[in-house]
N, C-alpha and C positions, 0 to 999 in steps of 0.2 A: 942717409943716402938720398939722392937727390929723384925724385917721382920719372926718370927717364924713359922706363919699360913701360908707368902706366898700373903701376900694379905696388902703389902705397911706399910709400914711407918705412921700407925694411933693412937692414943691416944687409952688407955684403954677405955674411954668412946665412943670412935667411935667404936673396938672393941666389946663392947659388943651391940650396936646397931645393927651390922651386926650380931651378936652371934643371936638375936629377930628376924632378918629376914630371916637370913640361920641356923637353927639349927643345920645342918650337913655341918660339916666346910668342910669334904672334896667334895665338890661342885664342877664342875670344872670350872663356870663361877667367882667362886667369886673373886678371885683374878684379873679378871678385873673389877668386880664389884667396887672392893676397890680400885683400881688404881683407876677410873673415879670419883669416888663421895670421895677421899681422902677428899678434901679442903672442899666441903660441909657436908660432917659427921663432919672434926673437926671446923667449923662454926655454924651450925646446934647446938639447944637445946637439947642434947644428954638427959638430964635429964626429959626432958618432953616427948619425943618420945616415953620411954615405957608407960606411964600413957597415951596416946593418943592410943597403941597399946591393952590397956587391953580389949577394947571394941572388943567382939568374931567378930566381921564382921568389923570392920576397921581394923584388925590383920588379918582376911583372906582375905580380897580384898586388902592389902600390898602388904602381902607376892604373891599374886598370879603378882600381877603387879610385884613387884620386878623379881620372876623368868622371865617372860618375859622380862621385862630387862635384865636379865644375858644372856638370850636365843640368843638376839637380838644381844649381846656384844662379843658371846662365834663363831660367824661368822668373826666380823672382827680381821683382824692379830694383834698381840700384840703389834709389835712397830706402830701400829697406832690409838691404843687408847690413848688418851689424859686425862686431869685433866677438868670434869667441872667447868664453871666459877660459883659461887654464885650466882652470878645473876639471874640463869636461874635452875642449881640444887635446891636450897633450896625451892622457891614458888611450882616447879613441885615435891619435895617430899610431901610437905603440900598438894599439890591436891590429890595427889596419896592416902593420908590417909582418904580423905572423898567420893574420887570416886567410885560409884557403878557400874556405866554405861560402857558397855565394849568399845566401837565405842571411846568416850570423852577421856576413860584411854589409850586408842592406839593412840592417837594422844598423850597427855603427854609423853606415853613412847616410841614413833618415835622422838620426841623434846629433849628430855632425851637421846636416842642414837646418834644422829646425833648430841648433843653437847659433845658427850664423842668421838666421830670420828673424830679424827686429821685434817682431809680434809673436811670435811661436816660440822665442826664447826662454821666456817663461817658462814653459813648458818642458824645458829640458833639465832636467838635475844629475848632478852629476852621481846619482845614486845607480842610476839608470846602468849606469857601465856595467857596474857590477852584475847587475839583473843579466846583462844580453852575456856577459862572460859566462853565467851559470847555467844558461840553455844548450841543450841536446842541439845537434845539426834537424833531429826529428821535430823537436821543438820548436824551433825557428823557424819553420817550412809552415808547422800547422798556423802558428801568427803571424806568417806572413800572409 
């Protein structure tokens, strides 16, 4: 698909994924949004994402996590965000859509920034997921 939103090089279907999470295109994180999760939108079950989104509270506690992601993305410089690997995108979207707990979803979405951060990608393994899955809401509060 042709770069016309602004926001990479993505499949219609990743497209309208981000269409369900930013209804207002002109956003101005989202085109690093779509830079960083390109490979994981067009990897990702596009077709199951909205039917996962109908549910009114896993559609708001997304989209609320999403913006902080964008928020998070919208601070570092543009040629320093990077493509998420799979690895690490696709499991922390899947959390993201059943996460209620805010302390648990800031840590997904610190793990999610810092693998979309050129320099701090390193830093992120996709071991990590598992780690923040296995934490207490109490847990996640006292490391945050």
């Amino acid at each position: 698909m042709s770069d016309k939103l602004g926001i990479g090089k993505l499949s219609e279907s990743s497209v309208e994924v981000i269409k369900l999470v930013y209804p207002d295109l002109a956003q101005p994180g989202l085109r690093k949004v779509g830079q960083a999760l390109e490979t994981v939108l067009e990897l990702s079950n596009t077709i199951l994402l909205p039917a996962k989104l109908a549910s009114t509270s896993a559609n708001f506690y997304f989209k609320k996590w999403m913006k902080k992601y964008g928020e998070n993305l919208d601070v570092i410089p543009d040629d320093e965000i990077g493509t998420v690997i799979p690895e690490i995108g696709l499991p922390v979207i899947e959390e993201l859509l059943k996460i209620t707990n805010e302390e648990v979803a800031e840590m997904f979405i610190n793990l999610l920034t810092n693998a979309s951060h050129i320099d701090k990608s390193r830093n992120s393994h996709p071991s990590f997921i598992q780690v923040i899955r296995n934490l207490s809401k109490d847990e996640a509060k006292i490391l945050n």
